[in-house]
C-alpha positions in Angstrom: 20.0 26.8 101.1 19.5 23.2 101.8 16.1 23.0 100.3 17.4 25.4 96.9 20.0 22.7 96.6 17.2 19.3 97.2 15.3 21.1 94.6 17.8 21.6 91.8 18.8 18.3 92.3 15.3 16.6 92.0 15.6 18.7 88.2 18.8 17.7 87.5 17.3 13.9 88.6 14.0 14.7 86.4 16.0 16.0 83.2 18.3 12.9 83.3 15.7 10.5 83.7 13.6 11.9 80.4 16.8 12.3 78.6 17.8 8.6 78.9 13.9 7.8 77.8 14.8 9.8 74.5 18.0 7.9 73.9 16.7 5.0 75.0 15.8 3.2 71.6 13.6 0.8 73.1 11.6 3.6 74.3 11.6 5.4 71.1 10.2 2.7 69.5 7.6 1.7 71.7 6.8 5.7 71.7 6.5 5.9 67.6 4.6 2.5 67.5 1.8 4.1 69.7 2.3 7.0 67.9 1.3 5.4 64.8 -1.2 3.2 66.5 -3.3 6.2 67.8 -2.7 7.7 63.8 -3.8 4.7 62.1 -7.0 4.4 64.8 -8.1 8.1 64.3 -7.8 7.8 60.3 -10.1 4.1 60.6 -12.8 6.0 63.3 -12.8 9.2 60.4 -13.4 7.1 57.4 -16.2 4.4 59.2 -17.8 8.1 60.4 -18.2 9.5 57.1 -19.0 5.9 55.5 -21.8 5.8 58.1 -22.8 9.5 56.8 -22.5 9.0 53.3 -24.9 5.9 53.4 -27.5 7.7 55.8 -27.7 10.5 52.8 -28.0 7.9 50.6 -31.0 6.2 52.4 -29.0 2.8 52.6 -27.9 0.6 55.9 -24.8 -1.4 57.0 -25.8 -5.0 58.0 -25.5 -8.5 56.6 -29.6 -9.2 56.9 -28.9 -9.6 53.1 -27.7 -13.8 53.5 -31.4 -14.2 54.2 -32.9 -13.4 51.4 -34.3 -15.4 48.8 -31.6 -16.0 45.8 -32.8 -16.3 41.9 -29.2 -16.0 40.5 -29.2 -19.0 37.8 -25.9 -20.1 38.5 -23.8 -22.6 36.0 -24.0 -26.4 37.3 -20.4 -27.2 39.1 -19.2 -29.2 41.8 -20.1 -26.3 44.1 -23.7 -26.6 43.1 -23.7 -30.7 43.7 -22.2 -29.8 47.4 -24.7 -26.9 48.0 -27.5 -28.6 46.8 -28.2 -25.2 44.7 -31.8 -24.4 42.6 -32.7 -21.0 41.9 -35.3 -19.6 43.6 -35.4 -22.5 46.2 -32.2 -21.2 48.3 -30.9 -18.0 49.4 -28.0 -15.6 49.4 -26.4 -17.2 52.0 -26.3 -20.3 50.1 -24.9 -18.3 46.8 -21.8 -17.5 49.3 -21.3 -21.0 50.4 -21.3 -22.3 46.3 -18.7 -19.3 45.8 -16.4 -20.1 48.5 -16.7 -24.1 47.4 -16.2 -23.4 43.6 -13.1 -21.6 44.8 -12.2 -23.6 46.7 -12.7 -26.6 44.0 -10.4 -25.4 41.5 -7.9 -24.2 43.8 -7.0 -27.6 45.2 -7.2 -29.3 41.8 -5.2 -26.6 40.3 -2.2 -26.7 43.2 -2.3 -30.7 43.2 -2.1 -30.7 39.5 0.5 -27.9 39.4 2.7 -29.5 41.6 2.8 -32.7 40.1 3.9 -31.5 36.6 6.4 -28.7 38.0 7.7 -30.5 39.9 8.0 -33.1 36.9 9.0 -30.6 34.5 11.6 -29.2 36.6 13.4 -31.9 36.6 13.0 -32.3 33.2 14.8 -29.3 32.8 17.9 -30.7 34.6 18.0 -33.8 32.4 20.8 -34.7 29.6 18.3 -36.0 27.5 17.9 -33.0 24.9 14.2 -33.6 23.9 13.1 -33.6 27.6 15.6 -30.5 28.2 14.9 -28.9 25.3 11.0 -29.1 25.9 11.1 -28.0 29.4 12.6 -24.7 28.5 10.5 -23.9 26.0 7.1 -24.6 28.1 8.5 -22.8 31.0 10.1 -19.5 29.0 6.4 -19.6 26.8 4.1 -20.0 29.6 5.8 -17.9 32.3 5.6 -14.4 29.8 2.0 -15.0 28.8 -0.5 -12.7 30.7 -2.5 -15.4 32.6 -5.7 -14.3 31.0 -4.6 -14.6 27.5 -4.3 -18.4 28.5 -7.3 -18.6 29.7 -9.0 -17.2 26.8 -6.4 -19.7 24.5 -8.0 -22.8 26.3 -11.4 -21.7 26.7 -11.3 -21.1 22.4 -9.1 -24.2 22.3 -11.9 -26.9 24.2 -14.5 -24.9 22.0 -13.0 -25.7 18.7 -11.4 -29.4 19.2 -14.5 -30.9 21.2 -17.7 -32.8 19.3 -20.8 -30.7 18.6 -23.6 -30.2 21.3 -25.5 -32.6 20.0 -22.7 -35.0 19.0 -20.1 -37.4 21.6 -17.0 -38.6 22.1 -14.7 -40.3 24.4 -12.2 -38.1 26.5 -11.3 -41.6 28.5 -12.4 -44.6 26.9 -15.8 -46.1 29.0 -15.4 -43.8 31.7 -15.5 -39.7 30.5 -17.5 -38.3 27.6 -17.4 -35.0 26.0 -18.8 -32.5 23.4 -18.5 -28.6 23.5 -21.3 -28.3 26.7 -19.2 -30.5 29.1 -17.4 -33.2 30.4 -20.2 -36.2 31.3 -19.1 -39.4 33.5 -20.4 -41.6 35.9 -22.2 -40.6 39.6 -22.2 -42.2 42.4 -25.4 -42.8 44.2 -25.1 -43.2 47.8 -27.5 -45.8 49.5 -28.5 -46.1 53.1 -25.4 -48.1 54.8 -22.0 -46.6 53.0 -21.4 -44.6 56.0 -20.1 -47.8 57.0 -17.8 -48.2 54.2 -16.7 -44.3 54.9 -15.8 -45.1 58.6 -14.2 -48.3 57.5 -11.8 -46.1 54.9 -11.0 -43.3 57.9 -10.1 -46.8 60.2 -7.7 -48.2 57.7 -5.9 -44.1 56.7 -5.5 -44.4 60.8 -4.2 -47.9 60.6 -1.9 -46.9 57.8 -0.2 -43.9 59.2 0.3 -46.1 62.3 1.9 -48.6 60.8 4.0 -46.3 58.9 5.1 -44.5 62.1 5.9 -48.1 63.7 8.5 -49.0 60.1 10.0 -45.8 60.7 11.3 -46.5 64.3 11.7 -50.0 63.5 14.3 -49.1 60.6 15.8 -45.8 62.9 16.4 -49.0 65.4 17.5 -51.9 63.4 18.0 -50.9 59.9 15.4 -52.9 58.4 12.7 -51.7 56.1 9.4 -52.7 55.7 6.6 -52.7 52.7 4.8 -49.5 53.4 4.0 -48.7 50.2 2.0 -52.2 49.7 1.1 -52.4 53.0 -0.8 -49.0 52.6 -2.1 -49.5 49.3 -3.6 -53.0 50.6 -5.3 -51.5 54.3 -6.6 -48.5 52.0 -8.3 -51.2 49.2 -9.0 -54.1 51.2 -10.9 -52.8 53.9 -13.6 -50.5 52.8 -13.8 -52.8 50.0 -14.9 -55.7 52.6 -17.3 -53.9 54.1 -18.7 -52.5 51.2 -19.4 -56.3 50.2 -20.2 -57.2 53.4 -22.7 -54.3 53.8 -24.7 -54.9 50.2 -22.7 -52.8 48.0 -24.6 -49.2 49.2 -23.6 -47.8 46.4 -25.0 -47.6 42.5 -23.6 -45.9 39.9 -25.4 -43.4 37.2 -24.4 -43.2 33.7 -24.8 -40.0 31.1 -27.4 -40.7 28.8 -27.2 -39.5 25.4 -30.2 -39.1 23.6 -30.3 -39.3 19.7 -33.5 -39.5 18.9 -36.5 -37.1 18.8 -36.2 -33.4 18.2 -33.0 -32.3 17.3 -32.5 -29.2 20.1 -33.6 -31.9 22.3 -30.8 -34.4 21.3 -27.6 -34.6 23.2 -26.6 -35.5 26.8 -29.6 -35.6 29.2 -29.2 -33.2 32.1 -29.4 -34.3 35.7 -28.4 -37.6 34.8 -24.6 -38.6 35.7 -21.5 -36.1 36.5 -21.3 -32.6 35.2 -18.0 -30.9 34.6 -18.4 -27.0 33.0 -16.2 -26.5 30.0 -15.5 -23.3 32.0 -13.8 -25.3 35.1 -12.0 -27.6 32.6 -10.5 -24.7 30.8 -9.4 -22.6 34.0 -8.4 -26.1 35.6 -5.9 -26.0 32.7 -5.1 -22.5 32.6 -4.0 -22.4 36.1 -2.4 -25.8 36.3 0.0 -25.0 33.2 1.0 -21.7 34.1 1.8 -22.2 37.7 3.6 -25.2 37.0 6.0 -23.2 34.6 7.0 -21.1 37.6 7.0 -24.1 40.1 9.6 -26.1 37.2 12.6 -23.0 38.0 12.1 -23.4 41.8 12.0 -27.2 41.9 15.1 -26.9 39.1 17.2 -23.8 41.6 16.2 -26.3 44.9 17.6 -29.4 43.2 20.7 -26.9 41.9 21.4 -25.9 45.2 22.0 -29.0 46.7 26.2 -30.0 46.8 27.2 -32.1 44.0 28.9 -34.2 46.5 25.5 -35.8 47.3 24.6 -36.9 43.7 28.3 -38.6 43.1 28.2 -39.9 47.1 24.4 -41.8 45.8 26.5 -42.6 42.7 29.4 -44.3 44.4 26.9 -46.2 46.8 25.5 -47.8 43.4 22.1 -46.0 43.5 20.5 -45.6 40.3 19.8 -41.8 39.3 16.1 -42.4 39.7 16.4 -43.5 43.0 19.0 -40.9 44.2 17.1 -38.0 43.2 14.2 -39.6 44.9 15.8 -40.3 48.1 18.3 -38.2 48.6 18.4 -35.3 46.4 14.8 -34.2 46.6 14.7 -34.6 50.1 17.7 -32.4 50.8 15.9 -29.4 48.2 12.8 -29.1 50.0 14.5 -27.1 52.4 15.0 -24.8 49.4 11.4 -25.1 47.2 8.9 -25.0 50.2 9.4 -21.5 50.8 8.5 -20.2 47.3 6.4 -22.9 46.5 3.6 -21.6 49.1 3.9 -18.3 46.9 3.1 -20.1 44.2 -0.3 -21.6 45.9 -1.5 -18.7 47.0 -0.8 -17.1 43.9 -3.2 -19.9 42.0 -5.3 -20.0 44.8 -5.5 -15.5 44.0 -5.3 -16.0 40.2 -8.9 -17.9 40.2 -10.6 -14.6 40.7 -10.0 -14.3 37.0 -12.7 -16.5 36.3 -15.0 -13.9 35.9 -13.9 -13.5 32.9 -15.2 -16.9 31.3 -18.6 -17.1 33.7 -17.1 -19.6 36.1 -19.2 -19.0 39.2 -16.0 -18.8 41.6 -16.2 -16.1 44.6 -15.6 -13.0 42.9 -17.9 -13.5 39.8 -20.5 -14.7 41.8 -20.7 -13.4 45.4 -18.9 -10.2 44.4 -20.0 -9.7 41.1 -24.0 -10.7 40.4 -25.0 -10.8 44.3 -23.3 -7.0 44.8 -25.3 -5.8 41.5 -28.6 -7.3 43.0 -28.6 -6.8 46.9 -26.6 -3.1 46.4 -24.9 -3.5 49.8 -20.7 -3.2 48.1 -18.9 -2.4 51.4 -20.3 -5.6 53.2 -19.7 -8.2 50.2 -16.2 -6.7 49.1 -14.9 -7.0 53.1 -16.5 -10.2 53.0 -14.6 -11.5 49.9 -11.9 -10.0 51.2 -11.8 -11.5 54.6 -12.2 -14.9 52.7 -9.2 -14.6 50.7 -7.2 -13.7 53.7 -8.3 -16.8 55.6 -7.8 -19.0 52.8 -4.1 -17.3 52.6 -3.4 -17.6 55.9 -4.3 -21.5 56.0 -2.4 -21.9 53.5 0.5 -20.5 55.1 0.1 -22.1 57.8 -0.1 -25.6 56.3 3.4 -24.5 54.5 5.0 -23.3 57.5 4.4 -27.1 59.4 5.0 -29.0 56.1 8.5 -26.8 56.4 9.0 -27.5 59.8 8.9 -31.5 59.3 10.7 -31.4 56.2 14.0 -29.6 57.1 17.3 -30.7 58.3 17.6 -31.0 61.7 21.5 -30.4 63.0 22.1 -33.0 65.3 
């Protein structure tokens, strides 16, 4: 009877143990998640397996061998192709990727520095008394924001077309320093001689020297109140010194000017090629495309953070006798950072996502390029499109990241 007994109490034991596992919700969710785990594992081995099939019946293999291949993509001159040091038939695929990714990368920094400096200008624009200023704001923002993208960058590409000097005709964009016509932008180049690494070292020593002496004003005004010239102090390590050396080194560096040609032939008149800076009309219309547009969505969040600090802070500058410029600049902005940093990395990605649509005016960024002309000549879609998309992801994610610290430093810290 004994044993009978031992035994219905080691099921009663058993059954109580898996019945607190299945009201546990701890262990109901770690069940379902490796549930859904194995699901999501099975459904990734089927579709590689028949990928793998599908391209054996085709008579076509999975690799990357393709980046060593010879490239003869005539590809439009950029930045990218300055950096790369591209030439058609002289480089390979490989190389076509790394003028992608650089192009990309190019117009995506311009655009979000560019972007952020006129939303953020606009958006308090659209906070101001002054009607005009208001009354401008809202229009740009309410205009651009419900305009397809694309449409814009059609509007600018047709725009540059129409307003700019002939191809074989010149004018200034900046007086003595940028020329253009309906091919390009032209400008001046620098040539690097033997020695300005010198000079380059020299300009890394005094951005050290500055954020040093920055860090040291900081605690020095934390400690005794008094502030110190960092602006000038800066501006004068970051001029000064490279400049010295440079002197002192023999001036390493000459500088090449566009030359226009107006004699001879007349399909051989225009600005000489090779000679001085390049900028596409392509870039300069996407440049301006995604500059404007994001900016129109960066004005309303710099406008809703500035909104959502207290009014108490903008009368509290006022009674201290600060003028409005300097209030918003010391203690109102500061205080809605907290608020535009989070959206605003939405916006960059968003830009930084938006320049695929290049393609669509022949600006060789990654997806018209790498993802578009390479895929139709090397035939291998599975491996370019994950690569693309694994680049876009990283780019994302850096971003992100960046963001997230700038966050960090930036918000208020309850003491």
């Amino acid at each position: 009877m004994s044993s009978i007994s031992d035994s219905d109490d080691a099921v009663r034991s058993e059954r109580s143990g898996l019945a607190a596992l299945v009201f546990d919700a701890k262990a109901r969710s770690l069940f379902f998640q490796a549930v859904l785990a194995i699901l999501i594992i099975i459904a990734a081995y089927i579709a590689v397996r028949n990928a793998g099939a599908n391209l054996a019946e085709q008579g076509r293999e999975f690799g990357f061998d393709f980046f060593g291949r010879p490239s003869d993509i005539q590809i439009l001159t950029t930045f990218g192709t300055w950096l790369i040091g591209y030439e058609a038939g002289k480089n390979t695929v490989f190389d076509v990727f790394l003028l992608s990714i650089a192009n990309t990368l190019i117009i995506a920094i311009a655009g979000v520095i560019f972007a952020t400096l006129w939303g953020f200008l606009l958006g308090i624009f659209r906070l101001s008394n002054n009607f005009v200023l208001n009354s401008f704001a809202t229009i740009y923002i309410e205009l651009l924001r419900n305009v397809p993208l694309l449409l814009q960058i059609f509007f600018w590409t047709a725009v540059l077309r129409l307003v700019a000097p002939g191809p074989r005709d010149a004018g200034w964009l900046v007086p003595g320093l940028l020329s253009w016509n309906s091919k390009g932008i032209y400008g001046p180049y620098p040539l690097v001689e033997p020695g300005f690494s010198y000079t380059l070292i020299a300009f890394l020593l005094a951005c050290v020297a500055a954020w040093g002496f920055a860090r040291w004003a900081k605690r020095r005004q934390d400690a005794t109140g008094k502030q110190s010239s960092v602006g000038l102090v800066t501006l004068g390590l970051l001029i000064l010194v490279p400049t010295l050396v440079f002197l002192v080194t023999g001036r390493p560096m000459t500088i090449e000017w566009p030359n226009f040609v107006t004699e001879g032939p007349i399909l051989r008149r225009g600005f000489e090629r090779g000679i001085g800076s390049y900028i596409a009309p392509e870039f300069f219309a996407l440049f301006l495309a995604l500059t404007t547009y994001t900016a129109a969505f960066i004005a309303e969040i710099v406008r809703a953070g500035i909104q959502a600090v207290p009014n108490g802070q903008s009368e509290a500058a006022g009674a201290l006798g600060l003028p409005p410029g300097l209030a918003m600049r010391k203690v109102i902005l500061p205080q809605a950072f907290r608020v535009i940093i989070p959206p605003l990395t939405s916006q960059y990605l968003n830009l930084t996502k938006n320049s695929s649509l290049a393609a669509a005016i022949g600006y060789p960024e990654l997806v018209a390029v790498f993802a578009g002309t390479t895929l139709n000549q090397v035939g291998r879609a599975i491996e370019i499109i994950a690569i693309v998309i694994l680049v876009y992801l990283t780019i994302s994610l850096l971003t992100s990241a960046f963001m997230n610290w700038f966050n960090n430093r930036v918000k208020l810290v309850e003491r």
